[in-house]
C-alpha positions as CSV (number, residue, x, y, z in Angstrom):
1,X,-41.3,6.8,17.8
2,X,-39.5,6.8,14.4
3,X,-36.6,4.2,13.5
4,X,-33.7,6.7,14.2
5,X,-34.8,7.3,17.8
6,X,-35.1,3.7,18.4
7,X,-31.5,3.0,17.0
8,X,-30.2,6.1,19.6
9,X,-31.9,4.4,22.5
10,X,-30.2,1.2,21.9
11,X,-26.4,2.6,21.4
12,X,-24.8,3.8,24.9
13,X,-23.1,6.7,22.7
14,X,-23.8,8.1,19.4
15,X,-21.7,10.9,17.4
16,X,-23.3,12.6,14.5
17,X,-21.1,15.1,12.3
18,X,-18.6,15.7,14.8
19,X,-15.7,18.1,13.8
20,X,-13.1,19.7,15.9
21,X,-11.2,22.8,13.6
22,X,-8.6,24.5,15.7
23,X,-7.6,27.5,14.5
24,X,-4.4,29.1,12.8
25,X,-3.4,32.5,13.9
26,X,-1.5,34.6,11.7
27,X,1.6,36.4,12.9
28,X,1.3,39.9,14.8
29,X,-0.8,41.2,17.9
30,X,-4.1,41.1,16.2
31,X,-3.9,37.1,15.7
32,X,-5.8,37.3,13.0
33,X,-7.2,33.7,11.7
34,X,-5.7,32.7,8.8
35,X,-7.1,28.9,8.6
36,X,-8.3,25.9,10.1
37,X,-6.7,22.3,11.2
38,X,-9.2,20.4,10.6
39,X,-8.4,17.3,13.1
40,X,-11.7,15.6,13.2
41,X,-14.0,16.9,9.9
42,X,-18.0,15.2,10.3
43,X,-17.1,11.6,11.8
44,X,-20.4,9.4,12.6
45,X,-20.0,6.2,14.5
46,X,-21.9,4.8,17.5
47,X,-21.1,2.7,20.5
48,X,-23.3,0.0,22.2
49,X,-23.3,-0.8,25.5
50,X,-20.7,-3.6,27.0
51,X,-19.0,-3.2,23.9
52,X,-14.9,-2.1,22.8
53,X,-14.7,0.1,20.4
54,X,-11.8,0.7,18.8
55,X,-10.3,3.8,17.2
56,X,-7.3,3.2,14.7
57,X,-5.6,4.9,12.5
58,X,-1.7,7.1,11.9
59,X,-0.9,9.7,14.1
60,X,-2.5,13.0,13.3
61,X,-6.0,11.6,12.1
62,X,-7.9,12.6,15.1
63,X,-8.3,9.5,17.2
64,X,-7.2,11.2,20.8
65,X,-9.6,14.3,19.9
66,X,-12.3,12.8,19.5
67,X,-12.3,11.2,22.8
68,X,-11.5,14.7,24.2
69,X,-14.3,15.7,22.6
70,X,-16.4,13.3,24.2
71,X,-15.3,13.9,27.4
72,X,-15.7,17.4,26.8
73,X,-12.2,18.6,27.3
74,X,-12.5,20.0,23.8
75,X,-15.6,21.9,22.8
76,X,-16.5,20.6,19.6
77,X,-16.5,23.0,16.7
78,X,-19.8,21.2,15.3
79,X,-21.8,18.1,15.7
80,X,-23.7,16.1,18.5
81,X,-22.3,13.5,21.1
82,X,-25.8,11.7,21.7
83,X,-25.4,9.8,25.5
84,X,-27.6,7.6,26.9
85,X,-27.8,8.1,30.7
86,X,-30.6,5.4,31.5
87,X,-33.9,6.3,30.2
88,X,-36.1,8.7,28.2
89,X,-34.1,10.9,24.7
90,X,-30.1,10.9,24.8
91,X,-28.3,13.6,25.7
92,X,-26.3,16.2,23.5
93,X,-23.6,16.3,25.4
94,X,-22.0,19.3,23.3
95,X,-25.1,21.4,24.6
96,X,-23.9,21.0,28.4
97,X,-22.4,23.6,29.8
98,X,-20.4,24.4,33.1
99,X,-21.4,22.6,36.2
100,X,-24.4,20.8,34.2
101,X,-21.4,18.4,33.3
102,X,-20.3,17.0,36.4
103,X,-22.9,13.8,36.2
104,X,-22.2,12.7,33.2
105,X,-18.1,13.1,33.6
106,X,-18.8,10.7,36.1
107,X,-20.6,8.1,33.7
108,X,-17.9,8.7,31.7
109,X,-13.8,8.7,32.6
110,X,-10.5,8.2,30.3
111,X,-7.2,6.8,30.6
112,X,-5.0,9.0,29.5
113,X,-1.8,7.3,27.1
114,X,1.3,8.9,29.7
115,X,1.2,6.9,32.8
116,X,4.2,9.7,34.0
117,X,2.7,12.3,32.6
118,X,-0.8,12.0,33.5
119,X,-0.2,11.6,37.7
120,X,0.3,14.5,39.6
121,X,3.8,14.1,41.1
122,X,2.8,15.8,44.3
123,X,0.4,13.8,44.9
124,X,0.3,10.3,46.8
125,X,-1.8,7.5,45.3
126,X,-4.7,8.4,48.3
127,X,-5.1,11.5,46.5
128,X,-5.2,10.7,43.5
129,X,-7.1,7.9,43.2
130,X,-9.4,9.1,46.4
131,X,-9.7,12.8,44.2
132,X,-12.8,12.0,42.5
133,X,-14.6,10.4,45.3
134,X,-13.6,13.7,47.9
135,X,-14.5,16.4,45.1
136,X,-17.9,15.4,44.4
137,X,-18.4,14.7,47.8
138,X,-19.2,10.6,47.9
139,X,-16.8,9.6,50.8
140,X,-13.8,10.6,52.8
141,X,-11.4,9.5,56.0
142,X,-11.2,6.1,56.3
143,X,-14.3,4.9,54.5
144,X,-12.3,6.6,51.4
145,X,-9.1,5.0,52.2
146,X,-11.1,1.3,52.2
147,X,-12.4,2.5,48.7
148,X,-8.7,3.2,47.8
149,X,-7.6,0.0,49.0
150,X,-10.1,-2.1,47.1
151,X,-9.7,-0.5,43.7
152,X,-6.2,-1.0,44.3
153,X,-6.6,-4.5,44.5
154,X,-8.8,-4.4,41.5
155,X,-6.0,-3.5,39.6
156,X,-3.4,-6.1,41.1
157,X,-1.5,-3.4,43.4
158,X,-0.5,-3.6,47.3
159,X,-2.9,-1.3,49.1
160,X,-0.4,-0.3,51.7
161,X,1.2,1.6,48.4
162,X,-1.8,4.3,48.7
163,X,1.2,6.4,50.6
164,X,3.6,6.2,47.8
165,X,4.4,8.8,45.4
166,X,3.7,8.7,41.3
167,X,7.6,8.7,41.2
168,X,8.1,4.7,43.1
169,X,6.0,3.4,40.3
170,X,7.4,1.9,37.4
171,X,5.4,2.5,34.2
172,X,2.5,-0.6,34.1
173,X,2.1,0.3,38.1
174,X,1.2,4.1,37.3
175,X,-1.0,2.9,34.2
176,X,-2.3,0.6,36.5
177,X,-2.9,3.7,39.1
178,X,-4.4,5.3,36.3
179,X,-6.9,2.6,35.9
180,X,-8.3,2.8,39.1
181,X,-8.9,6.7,39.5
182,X,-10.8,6.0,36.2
183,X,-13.3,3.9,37.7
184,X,-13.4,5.2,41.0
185,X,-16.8,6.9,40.4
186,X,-18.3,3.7,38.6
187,X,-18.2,4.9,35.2
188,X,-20.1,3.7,32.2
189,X,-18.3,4.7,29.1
190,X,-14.3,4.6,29.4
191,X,-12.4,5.9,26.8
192,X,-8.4,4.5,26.8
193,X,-6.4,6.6,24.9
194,X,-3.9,4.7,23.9
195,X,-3.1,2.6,27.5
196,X,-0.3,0.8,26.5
197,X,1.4,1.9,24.0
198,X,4.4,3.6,26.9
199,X,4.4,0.6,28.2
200,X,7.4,-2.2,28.0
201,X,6.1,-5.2,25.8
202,X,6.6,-7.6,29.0
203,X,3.3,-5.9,30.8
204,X,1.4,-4.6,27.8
205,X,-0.4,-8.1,27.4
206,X,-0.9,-7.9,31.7
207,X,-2.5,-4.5,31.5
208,X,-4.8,-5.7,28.4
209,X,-6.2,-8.8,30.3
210,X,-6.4,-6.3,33.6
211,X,-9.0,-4.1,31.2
212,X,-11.0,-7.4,30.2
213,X,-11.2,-8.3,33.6
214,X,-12.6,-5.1,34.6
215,X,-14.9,-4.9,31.7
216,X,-16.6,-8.3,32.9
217,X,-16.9,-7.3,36.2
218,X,-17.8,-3.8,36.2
219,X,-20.1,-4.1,33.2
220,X,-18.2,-1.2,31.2
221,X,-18.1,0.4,27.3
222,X,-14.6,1.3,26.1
223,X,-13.4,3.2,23.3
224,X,-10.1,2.0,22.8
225,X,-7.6,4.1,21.0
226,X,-4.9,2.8,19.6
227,X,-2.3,2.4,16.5
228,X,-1.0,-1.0,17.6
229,X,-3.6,-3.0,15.3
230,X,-2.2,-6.1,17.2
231,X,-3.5,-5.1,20.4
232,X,-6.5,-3.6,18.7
233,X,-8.1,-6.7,17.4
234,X,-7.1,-8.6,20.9
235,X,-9.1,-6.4,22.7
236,X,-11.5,-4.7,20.4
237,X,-15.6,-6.0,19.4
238,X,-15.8,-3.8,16.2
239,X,-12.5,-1.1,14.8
240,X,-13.6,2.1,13.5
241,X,-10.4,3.4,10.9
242,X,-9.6,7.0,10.9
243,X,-7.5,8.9,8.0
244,X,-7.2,12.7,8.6
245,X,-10.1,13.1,10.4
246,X,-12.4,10.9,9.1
247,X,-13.5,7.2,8.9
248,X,-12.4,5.1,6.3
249,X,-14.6,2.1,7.9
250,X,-16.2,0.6,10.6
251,X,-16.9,-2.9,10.8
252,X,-16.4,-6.2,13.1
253,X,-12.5,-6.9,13.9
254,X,-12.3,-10.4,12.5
255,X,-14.5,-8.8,9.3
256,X,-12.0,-5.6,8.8
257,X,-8.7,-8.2,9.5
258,X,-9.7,-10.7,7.3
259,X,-11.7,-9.0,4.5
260,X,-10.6,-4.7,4.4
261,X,-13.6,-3.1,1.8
262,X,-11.2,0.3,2.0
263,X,-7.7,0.8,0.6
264,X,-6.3,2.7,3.5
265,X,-7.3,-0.3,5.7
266,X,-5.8,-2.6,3.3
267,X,-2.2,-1.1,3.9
268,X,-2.8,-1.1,7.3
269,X,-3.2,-5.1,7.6
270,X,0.1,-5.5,5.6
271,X,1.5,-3.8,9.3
272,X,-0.1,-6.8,11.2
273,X,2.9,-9.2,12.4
274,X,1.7,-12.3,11.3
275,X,2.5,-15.0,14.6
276,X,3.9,-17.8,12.3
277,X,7.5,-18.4,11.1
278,X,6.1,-20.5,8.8
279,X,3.9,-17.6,6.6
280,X,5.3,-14.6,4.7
281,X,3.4,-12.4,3.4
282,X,3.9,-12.4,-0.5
283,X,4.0,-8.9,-1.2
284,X,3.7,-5.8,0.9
285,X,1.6,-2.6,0.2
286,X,3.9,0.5,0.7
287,X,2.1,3.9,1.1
288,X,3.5,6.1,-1.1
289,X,3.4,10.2,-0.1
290,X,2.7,11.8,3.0
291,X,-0.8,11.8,5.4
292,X,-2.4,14.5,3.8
293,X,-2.4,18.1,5.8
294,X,-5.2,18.5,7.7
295,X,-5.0,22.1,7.5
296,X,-5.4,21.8,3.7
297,X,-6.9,18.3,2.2
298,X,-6.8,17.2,-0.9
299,X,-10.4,17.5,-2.7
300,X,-12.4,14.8,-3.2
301,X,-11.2,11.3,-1.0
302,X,-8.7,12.5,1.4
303,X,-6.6,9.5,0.9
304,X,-6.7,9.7,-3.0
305,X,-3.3,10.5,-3.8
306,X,-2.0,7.6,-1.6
307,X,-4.3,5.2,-3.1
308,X,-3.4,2.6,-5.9
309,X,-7.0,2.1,-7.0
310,X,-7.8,5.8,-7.4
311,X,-9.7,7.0,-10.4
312,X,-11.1,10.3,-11.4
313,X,-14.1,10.5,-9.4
314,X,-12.1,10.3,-6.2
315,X,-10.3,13.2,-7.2
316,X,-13.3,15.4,-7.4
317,X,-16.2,13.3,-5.2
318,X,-15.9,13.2,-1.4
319,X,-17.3,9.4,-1.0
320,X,-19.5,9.8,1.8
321,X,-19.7,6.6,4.6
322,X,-22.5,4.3,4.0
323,X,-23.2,0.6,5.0
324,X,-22.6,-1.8,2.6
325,X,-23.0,-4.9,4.5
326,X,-25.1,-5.2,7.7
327,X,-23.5,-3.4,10.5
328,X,-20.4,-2.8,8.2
329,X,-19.4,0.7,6.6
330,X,-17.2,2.4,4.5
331,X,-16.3,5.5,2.5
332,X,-15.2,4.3,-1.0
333,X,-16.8,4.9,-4.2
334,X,-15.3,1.4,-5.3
335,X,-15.5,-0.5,-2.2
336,X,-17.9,-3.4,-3.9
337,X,-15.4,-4.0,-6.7
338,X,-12.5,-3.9,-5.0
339,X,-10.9,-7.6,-4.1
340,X,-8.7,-6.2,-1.1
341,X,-6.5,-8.4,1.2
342,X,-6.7,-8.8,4.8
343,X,-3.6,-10.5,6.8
344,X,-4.8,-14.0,6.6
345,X,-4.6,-13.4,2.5
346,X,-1.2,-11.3,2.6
């Protein structure tokens, strides 16, 4: 068995040249295609079991489809999404069609970022929490209402409020609802789109700890999307940075806060708040220009004409990601010479 498989059989999830190009239709009744956004263009990153994950980046690079990718709500336009359900070669999870799903939607669940939007207001929370459970036939009656009640006291709700609509709820009580229909089928793999950014600042830090919580105690892998880089290195093992579809870097959280080997990840620290009166940062890093379009990218480095240290050969050389320090990687053709700061150093 070669080194490659070995690496695959050791990561819960693994995503190899994944893109996701949605078309652009052209006026008229033929809707003719007249281009592509490209929202996620050959990303590679991996995820290890028991591990957070986190996804960061502006809005518009791609962070929320690539978990719909994942979870197969989008069929990717190209690429694998290697899964490891418990023994033997990963599966391609882009190859599965149909009904042929099912098992592995229940390995793997998502919190979706609306707490209002993502409940079904006709629904009490019986039904939607018990949905799963009834549809692929695991329980119902009464031994699904006990299953009810005990995820709802997982997630620090009353069970007698299984009767109550979406609508009673304030916003941390739907997104804790939302919580517990995501692990009502003892999922592996959740990905968390963005949990708590609708969320009042007051219960963002109480939904946060409720996600550790369950991570301990239910063994689980998240993916955490997110553009709150506060929040992100709270909650997050290793931060994978996204512009316009692809990765700028992936490395450890303390590693990519403290020491950035990319330039886009460098002007993201200087948004960090920095939790002392006493410290000021001594001079910011202002992107300049807009996120490139993803329907038409500049050539070379996507990020070139935003970036201060850019020289000719990011103008005509797409810098492809590659580890430069163990279990650390980046796409910059000057990431070794570079001395960039992180927020401990701004």
């Amino acid at each position: 068995m070669n080194e490659e498989i070995n690496t695959q059989n050791r990561n819960l999830l693994q995503v190899k040249n994944l893109k996701m190009h949605f078309p652009i239709y052209k006026p008229g009744i033929r809707h003719r295609i007249s281009g592509y956004i490209r929202a996620v263009d050959g990303i590679n990153f991996f995820v290890r079991p028991g591990e957070t994950l986190g996804l960061v980046g502006e809005s518009g690079c791609g962070k929320t489809t690539t978990g719909r990718c994942i979870m197969r709500i989008y069929q990717p336009t190209a690429g694998e999404v290697l899964y490891q359900n418990g023994g033997g070669q990963p599966v391609d999870l882009t190859q599965v069609q149909g009904r042929d799903l099912d098992p592995y939607r229940r390995q793997i669940r998502m919190i979706f970022q609306d707490p209002y939007g993502s409940l079904n207001p006709r629904m009490n929370v019986r039904d939607i929490i018990g949905e799963p459970l009834f549809n692929n036939k695991i329980t119902n009656g009464k031994e699904l209402e006990d299953r009810v009640a005990d995820l709802l006291r997982r997630v620090g709700l009353r069970p007698e409020y299984m009767h109550r609509y979406p609508h009673a709820f304030s916003g941390g009580e739907r997104q804790r609802i939302g919580i517990a229909r995501a692990l009502t089928l003892s999922p592996k793999l959740v990905i968390a789109d963005e949990p708590v950014s609708a969320l009042d600042v007051s219960v963002r830090a109480q939904v946060l700890n409720l996600l550790l919580d369950l991570q301990e105690e239910y063994n689980l892998t998240y993916i955490f999307v997110a553009h709150d880089l506060s929040v992100v290195r709270y909650i997050c093992d290793r931060v994978t940075v996204m512009y316009v579809g692809k990765i700028a870097e992936v490395a450890g959280t303390e590693a990519l806060y403290t020491h950035p080997l990319h330039p886009y990840t460098e002007a993201l620290m200087m948004a960090v708040p920095i939790p002392d009166p006493r410290l000021r940062r001594t001079k910011r890093i202002l992107l300049e220009g807009e996120v490139a379009d993803p329907s038409n990218p500049p050539s070379g480095c996507y990020f070139h004409p935003r970036c201060r240290y850019a020289e000719e050969q990011c103008v005509v050389e797409h810098p492809e990601l590659r580890e430069v320090e163990p279990d650390r990687y980046v796409a910059c053709h000057f990431a070794e010479k570079l001395a960039l700061r992180g927020v401990e150093s701004s």
